[in-house]
N, C-alpha and C positions, 0 to 999 in steps of 0.2 A: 485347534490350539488357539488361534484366536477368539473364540468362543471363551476358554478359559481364562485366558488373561485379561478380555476387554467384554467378561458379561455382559450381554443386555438390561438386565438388573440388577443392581449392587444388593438387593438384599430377596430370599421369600419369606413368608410369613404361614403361620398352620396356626390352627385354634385348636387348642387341645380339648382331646372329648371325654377325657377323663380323669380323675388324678394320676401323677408319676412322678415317681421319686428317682432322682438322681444322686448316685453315689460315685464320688471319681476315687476312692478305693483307698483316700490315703485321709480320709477324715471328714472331706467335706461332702454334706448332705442337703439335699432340699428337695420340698417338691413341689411342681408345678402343678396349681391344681385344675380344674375341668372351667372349661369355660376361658381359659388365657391366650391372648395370643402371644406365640412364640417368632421372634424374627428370627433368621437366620444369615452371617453376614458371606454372599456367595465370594465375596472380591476375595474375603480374606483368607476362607476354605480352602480357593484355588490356587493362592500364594503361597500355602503354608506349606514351609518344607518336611513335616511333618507327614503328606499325602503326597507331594510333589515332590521329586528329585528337582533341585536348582529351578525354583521356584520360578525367577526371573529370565531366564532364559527362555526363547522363543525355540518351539522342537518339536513341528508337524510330525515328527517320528513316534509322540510318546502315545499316538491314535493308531498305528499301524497293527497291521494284522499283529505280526508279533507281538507287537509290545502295549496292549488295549486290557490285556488279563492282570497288566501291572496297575491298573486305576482301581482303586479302594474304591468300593460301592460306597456310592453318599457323596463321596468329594465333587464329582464333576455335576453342574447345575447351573450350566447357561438358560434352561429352561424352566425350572423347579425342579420339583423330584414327585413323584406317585405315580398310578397304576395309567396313566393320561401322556406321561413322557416318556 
């Protein structure tokens, strides 16, 4: 939990290898094309209540055995994210 809240890197970054188009399904489109790099912002992932119940509150419980199947693949990235973490 404190990994999530107080990242060690506020952001990572991927080079993309290819083009990819982005659709968020209510009109808008674009696409990144091969050779970009892409940041990603970890601080704000972690925060968003969107992936996170009560974003701001501190809650070593939301890593417990139980409750670990409730974290949305993607959100949690104190370290980055690929096949290395």
């Amino acid at each position: 939990e404190t990994l999530r809240m107080w990242a060690p890197a506020p952001a990572i970054d991927r080079l993309c290898v290819r083009d990819y188009e982005l659709d968020d399904g209510e009109g808008l489109k674009f696409t990144i094309e091969k050779g970009t790099c892409v940041w990603f912002p970890v601080h704000g992932i972690h925060l968003d209540p969107k992936y996170i119940p009560e974003p701001e509150k501190f809650d070593p419980e939301r890593f417990s055995d139980e409750n670990k199947q409730n974290i949305v693949s993607g959100t949690y990235l104190p370290f980055g994210v690929g096949p290395r973490n």
